[in-house]
KOLBA-875970 format. One line per field, with one value per residue (C-alpha): residue number from 1; residue in three letters; chain; y, z, x. Coordinates in pm, whole numbers, padded with zeros to 5 digits. Layout:
REM residues N
i (NUM;...)
aa (ALA;...)
ch (A;...)
v (Y;...)
w (Z;...)
u (X;...)
//
This chain:
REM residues 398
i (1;2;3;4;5;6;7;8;9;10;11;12;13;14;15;16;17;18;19;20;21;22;23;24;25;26;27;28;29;30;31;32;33;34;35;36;37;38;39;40;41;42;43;44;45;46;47;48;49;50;51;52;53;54;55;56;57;58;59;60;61;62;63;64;65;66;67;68;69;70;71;72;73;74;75;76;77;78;79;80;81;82;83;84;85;86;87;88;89;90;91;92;93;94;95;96;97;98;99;100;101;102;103;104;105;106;107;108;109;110;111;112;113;114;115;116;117;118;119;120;121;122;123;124;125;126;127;128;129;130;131;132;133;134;135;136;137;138;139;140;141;142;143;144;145;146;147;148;149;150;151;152;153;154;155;156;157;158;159;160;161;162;163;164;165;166;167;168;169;170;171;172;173;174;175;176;177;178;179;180;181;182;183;184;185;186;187;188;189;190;191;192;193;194;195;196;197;198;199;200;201;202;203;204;205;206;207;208;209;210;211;212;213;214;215;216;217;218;219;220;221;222;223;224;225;226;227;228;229;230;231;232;233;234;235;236;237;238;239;240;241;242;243;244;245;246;247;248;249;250;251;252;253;254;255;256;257;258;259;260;261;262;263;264;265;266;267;268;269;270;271;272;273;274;275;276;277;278;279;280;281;282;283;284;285;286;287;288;289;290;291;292;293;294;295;296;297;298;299;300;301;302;303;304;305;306;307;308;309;310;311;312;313;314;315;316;317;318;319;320;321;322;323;324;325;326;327;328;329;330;331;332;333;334;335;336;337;338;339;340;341;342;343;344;345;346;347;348;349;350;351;352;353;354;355;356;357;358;359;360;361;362;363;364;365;366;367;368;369;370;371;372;373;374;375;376;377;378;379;380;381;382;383;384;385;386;387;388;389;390;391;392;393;394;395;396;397;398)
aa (UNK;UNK;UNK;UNK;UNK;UNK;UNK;UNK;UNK;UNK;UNK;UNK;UNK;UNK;UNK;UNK;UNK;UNK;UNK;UNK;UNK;UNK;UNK;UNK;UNK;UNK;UNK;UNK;UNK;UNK;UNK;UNK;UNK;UNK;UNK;UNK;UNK;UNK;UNK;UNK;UNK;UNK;UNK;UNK;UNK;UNK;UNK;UNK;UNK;UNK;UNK;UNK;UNK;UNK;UNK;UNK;UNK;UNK;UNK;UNK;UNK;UNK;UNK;UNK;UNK;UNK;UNK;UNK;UNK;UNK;UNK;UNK;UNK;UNK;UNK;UNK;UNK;UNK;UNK;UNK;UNK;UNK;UNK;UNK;UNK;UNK;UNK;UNK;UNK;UNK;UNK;UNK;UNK;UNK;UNK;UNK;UNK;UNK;UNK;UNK;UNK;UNK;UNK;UNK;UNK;UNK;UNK;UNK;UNK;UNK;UNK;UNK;UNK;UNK;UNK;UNK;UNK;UNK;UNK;UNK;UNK;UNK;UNK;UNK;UNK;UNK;UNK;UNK;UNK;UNK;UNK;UNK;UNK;UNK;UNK;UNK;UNK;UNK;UNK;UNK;UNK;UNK;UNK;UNK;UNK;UNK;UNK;UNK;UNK;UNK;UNK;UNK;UNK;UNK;UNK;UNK;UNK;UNK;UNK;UNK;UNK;UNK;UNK;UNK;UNK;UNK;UNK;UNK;UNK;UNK;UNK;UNK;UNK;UNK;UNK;UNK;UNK;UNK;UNK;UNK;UNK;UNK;UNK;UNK;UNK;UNK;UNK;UNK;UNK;UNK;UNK;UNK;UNK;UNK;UNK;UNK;UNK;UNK;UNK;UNK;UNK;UNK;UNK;UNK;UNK;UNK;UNK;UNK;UNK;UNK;UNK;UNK;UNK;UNK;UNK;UNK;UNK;UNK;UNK;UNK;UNK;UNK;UNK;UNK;UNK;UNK;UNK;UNK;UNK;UNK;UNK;UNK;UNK;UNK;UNK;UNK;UNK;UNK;UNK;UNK;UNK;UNK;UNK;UNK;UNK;UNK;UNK;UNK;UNK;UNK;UNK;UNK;UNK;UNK;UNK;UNK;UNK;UNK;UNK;UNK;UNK;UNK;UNK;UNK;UNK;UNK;UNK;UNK;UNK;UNK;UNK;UNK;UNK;UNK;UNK;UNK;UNK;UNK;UNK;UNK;UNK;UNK;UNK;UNK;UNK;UNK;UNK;UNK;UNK;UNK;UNK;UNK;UNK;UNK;UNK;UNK;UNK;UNK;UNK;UNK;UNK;UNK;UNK;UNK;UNK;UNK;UNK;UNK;UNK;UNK;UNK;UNK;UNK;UNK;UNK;UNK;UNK;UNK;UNK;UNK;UNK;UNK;UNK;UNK;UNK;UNK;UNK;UNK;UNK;UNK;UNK;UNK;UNK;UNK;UNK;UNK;UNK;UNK;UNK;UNK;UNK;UNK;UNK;UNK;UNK;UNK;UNK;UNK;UNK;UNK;UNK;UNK;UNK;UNK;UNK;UNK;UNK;UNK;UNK;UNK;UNK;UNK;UNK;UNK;UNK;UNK;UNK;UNK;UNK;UNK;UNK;UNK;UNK;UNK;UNK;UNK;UNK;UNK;UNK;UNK;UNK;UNK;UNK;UNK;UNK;UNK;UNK;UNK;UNK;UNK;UNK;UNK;UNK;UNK;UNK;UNK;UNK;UNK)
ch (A;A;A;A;A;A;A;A;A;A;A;A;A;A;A;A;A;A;A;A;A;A;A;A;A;A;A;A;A;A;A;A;A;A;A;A;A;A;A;A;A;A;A;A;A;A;A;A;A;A;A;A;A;A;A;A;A;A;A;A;A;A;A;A;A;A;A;A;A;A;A;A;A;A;A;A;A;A;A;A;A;A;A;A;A;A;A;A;A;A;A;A;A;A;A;A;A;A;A;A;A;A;A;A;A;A;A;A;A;A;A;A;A;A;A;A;A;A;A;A;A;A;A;A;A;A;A;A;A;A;A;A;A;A;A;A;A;A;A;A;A;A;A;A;A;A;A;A;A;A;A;A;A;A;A;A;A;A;A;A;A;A;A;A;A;A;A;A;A;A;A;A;A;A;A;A;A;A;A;A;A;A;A;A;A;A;A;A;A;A;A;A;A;A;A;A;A;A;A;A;A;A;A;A;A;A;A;A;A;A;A;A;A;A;A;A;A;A;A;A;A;A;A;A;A;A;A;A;A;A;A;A;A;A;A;A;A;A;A;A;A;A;A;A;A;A;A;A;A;A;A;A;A;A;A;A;A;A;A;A;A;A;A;A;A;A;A;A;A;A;A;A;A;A;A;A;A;A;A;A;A;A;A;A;A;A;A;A;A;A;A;A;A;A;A;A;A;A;A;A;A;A;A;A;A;A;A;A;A;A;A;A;A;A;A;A;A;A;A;A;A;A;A;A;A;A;A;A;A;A;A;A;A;A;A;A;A;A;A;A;A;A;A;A;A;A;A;A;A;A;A;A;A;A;A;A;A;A;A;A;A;A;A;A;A;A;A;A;A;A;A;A;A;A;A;A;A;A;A;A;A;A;A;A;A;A;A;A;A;A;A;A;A;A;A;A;A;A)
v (-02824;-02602;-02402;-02075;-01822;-01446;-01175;-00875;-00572;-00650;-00406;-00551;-00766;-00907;-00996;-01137;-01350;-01460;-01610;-01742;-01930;-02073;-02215;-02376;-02498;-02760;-02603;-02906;-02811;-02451;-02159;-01818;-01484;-01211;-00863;-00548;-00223;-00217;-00486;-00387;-00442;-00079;00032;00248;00319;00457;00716;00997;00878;00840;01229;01339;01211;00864;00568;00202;-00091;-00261;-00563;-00704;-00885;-01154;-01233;-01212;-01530;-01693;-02061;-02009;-02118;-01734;-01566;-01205;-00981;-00679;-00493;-00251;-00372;-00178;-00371;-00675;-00870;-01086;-01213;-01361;-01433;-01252;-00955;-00703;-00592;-00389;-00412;-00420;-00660;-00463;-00557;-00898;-01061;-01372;-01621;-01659;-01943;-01769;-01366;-01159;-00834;-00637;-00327;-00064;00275;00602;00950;01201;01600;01592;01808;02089;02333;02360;02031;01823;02109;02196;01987;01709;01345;01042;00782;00611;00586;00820;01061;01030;01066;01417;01553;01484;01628;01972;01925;01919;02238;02453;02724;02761;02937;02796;02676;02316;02278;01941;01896;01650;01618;01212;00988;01011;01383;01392;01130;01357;01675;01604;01348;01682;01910;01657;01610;01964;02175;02476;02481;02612;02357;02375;02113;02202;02015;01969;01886;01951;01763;01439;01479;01097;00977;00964;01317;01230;01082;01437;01641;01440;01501;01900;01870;01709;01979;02220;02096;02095;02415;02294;02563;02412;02515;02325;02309;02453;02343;02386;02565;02619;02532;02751;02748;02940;02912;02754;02943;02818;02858;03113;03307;03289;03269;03064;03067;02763;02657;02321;02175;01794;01655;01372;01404;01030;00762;00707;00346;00218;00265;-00038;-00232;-00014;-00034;-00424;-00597;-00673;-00480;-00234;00040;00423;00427;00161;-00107;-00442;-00550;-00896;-01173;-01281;-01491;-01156;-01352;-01085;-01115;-01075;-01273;-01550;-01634;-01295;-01191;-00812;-00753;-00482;-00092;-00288;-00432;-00339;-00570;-00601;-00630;-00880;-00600;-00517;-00229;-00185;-00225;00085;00136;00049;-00233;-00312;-00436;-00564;-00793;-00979;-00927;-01135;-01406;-01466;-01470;-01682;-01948;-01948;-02009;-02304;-02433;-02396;-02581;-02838;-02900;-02834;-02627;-02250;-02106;-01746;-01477;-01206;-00907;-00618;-00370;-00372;-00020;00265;00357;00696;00773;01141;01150;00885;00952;00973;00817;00717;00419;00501;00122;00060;-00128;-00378;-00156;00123;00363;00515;00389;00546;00348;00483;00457;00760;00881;00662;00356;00397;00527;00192;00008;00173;00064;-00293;-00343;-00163;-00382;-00659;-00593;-00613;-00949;-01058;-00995;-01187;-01457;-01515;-01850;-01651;-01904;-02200;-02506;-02560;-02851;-02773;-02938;-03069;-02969;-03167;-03315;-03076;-02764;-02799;-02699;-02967;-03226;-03178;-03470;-03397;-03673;-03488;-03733;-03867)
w (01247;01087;00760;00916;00682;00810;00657;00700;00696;00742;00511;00244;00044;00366;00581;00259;00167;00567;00533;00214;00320;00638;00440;00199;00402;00634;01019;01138;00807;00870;01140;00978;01146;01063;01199;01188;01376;01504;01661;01373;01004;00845;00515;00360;00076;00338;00509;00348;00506;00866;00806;00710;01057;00976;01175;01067;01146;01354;01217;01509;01362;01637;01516;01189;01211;01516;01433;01140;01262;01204;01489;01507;01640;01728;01649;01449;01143;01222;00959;00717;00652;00353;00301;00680;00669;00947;01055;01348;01574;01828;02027;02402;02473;02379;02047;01911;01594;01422;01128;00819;00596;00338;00390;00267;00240;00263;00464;00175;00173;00309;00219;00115;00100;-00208;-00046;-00100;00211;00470;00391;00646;00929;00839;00577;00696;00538;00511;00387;00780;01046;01259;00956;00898;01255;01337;01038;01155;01437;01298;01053;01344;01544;01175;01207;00922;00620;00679;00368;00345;00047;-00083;-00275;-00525;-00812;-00832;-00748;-00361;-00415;-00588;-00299;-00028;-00171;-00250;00071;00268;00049;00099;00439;00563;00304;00589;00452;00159;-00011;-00278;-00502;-00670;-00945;-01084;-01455;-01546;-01338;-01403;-01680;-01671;-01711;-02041;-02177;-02007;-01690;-01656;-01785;-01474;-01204;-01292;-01284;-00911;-00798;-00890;-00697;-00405;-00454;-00496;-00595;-00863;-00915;-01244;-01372;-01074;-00862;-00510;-00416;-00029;00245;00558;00853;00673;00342;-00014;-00212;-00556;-00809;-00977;-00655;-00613;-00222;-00162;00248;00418;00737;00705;00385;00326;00122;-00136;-00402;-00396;-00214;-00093;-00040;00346;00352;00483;00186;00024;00281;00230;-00016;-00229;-00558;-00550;-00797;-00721;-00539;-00298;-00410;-00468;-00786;-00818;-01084;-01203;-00905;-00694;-00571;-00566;-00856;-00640;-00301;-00430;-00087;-00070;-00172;-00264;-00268;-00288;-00294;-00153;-00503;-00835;-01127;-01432;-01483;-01838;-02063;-01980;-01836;-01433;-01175;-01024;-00602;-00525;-00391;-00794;-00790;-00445;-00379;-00694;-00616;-00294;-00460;-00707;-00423;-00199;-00470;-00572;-00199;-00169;-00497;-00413;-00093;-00191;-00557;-00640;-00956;-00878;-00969;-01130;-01124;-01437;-01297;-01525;-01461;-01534;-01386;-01147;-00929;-00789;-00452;-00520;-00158;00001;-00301;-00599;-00795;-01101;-01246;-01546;-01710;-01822;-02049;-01917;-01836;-01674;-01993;-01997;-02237;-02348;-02101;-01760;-01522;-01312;-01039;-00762;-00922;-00924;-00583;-00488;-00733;-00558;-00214;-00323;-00434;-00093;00123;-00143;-00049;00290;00306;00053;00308;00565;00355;00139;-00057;-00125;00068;-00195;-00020;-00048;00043;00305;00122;00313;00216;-00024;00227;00002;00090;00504;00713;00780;01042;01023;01148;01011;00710;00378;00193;-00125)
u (01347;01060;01163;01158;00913;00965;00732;00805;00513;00192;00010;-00269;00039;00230;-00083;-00198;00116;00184;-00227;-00194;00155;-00010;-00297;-00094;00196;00131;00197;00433;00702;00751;00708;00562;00583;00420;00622;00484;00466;00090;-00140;-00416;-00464;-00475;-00679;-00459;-00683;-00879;-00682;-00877;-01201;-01024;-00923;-01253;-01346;-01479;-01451;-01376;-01426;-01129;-00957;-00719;-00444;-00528;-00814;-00782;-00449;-00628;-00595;-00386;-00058;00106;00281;00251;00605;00502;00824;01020;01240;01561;01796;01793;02113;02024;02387;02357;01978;01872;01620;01693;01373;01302;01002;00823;01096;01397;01612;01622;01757;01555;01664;01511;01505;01249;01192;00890;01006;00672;00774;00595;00643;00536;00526;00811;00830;01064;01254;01033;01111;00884;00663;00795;00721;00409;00255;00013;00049;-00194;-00026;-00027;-00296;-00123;-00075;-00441;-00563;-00338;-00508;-00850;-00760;-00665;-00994;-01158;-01066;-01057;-01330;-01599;-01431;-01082;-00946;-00770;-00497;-00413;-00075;-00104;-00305;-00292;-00568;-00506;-00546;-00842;-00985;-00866;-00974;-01356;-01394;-01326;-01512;-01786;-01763;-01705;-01889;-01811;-01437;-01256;-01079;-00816;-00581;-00285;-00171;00117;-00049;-00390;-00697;-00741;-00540;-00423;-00827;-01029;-01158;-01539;-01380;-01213;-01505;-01669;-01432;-01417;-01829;-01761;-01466;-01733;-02039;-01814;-01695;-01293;-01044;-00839;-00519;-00343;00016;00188;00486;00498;00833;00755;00509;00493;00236;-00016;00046;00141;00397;00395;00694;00599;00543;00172;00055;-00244;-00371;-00367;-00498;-00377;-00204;-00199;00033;-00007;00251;00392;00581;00886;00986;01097;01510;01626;01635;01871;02096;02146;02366;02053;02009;01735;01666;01734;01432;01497;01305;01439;01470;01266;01151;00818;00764;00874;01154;01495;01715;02054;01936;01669;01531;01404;01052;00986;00633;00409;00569;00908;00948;01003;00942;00781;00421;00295;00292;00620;00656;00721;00396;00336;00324;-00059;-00261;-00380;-00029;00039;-00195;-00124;00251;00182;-00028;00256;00524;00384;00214;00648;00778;00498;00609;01020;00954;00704;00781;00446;00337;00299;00000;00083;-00173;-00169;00033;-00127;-00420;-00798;-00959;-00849;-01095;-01157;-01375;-01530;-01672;-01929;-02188;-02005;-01709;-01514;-01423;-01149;-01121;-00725;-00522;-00265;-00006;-00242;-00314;-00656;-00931;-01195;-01496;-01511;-01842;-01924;-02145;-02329;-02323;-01877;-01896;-02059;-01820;-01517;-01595;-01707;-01333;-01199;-01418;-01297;-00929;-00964;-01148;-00939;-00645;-00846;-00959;-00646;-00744;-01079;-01245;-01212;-01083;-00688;-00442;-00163;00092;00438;00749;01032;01296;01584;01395;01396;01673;01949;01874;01530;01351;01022;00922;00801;00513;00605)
//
């Protein structure tokens, strides 16, 4: 019998940890599969550029594991049941339920209104493809002078707002903030994004609350109507329910709670990674829900699992923060650099040379997903006879 590796997700951390399992783990010891929702690898960090109407380049998921020994479910996680070890799907072939010896739990998260009225009816999201692709398809049919009004004053805000100024210079488009622009950058990072929002023409509007969204319009809390022909919102995450309705311990938000080795604190043969989990980065404070933390999230996770099963070493990779980086359109960019637990310093770089930086490291993450040893050689180790399932026949190597 095959230790029986289920990963569930396949977003930048759980394509990266299923990959980086089957190249360390030898393929007669254990069975990995890989279940997610679509056939395709998708760049979130992207999502802005696939609303601005640009294409990218396709990354088939069966490509991308051919020869690797992963099995790709194309299904829907409906529940989790980490007391029995098992995962409910439902796909093409109706509803199924698969053991798990080892679980990645990599499902993510997606966007949330906040329960501001009227953002769920009429707001548009890109936080998925298909979020992404019915805004570019209301971008499209908007008439010259129509003004676009992003919610959200983060860094997938700022992305969003100046990729469509940029790319349709025939709109009016507007941020609202909750604080002040860029106000979590260095003083000449910001002075640099409000020279950008100014070449491009973006209406800023700072330290306001959203308290409605309608069809046509923003209605902020202090009563002030701003027109909208479409509205996009990007004012955070909300993490995928289903581990919170398990018997694992997540926090408020619904993330499970996990150790340095991203393994869960309550159900040890569960690994949170990426937005699914919440733990605590090396300067001690909690990793925040972005691919800076994921992918090292997954490293750590699955370098843990090879160790638990093989008795190996695990190799641990630092879990803090170097830069942010910041896409101001195709030509232009900032890169604010960070201490360990994500507070601004004073160094940033801005302008072309960032905007060149910036898509380096997205271009980076992808191939890093596709390439998860970083293409240095590795040894597919075999597993200790303890860790496989009883009455396995298979013969671990000394």
């Amino acid at each position: 019998m095959e230790h029986r590796i289920i990963v569930l997700g396949a977003g930048y951390t759980g394509a990266f940890a299923a990959g980086r399992l089957a190249k360390r783990l030898h393929p007669e010891d254990v069975r990995i599969t890989l279940v997610n929702a679509e056939p395709d690898f998708v760049e979130r960090v992207r999502m802005h550029q696939v609303a601005a109407g640009q294409d990218l380049k396709p990354r088939p998921f069966a490509e991308m594991f051919a020869g690797t020994g992963v099995e790709l479910k194309l299904a829907k996680v409906t529940a989790v049941d980490a007391d029995a070890k098992t995962v409910a799907l439902t796909g093409a072939s109706g509803a199924e339920t698969l053991p798990y010896d080892t679980l990645v739990y990599a499902l993510g998260s997606g966007w949330t209104d906040h329960g501001v009225p009227g953002a769920a009816e009429h707001a548009y999201e890109i936080a998925s493809r298909p979020g992404a692709l019915k805004l570019r398809e209301r971008l499209a049919r908007l008439d010259a002078g129509a003004r676009v009004t992003v919610v959200g004053g983060g860094l997938t805000g700022v992305e969003a707002a100046t990729e469509f100024a940029e790319a349709r210079p025939d709109l009016e488009v507007a941020l609202i903030a909750r604080g002040g622009l860029g106000d979590w950058v260095s003083p000449k990072a910001q002075a640099h994004l409000r020279k950008v929002f100014a070449k491009l023409g973006i209406e800023v509007h700072e330290h306001a609350d959203v308290a409605e969204v309608r069809p046509d319009a923003v209605v902020t809390a202090d009563g002030t109507r701003i027109a909208s022909a479409a509205t996009v919102w990007t004012t955070g995450f909300a993490v995928h329910p289903i581990a919170a309705a398990t018997t694992m311990e997540t926090t408020e938000r619904g993330q499970i709670v996990a150790d340095r080795d991203m393994a869960s604190v309550s159900h040890p043969d569960v690994f949170a990674v990426g937005d699914a989990g919440f733990a605590m980065g090396d300067a001690g404070s909690p990793l925040r829900m972005s691919c800076a933390s994921g992918i090292p999230m997954a490293q750590n996770a699955a370098e843990a699992i090879v160790a638990r099963l093989t008795g190996a070493k695990a190799g641990r990779m630092p879990l803090g923060y170097f830069n942010q980086c910041v896409s101001l359109g195709r030509s232009d960019g900032l890169i604010q650099y960070v201490t360990g637990d994500d507070r601004a310093r004073s160094a940033s770089l801005r302008g072309a040379f960032a905007a060149r930086y910036k898509e380096f490291v997205c271009k980076g993450a992808a191939w890093g997903v596709a390439n998860p040893t970083y293409g240095m050689p590795v040894r597919r180790r075999r597993i200790a006879k303890a860790a496989k399932p009883e009455g396995s026949a298979v013969k671990a190597l000394a």
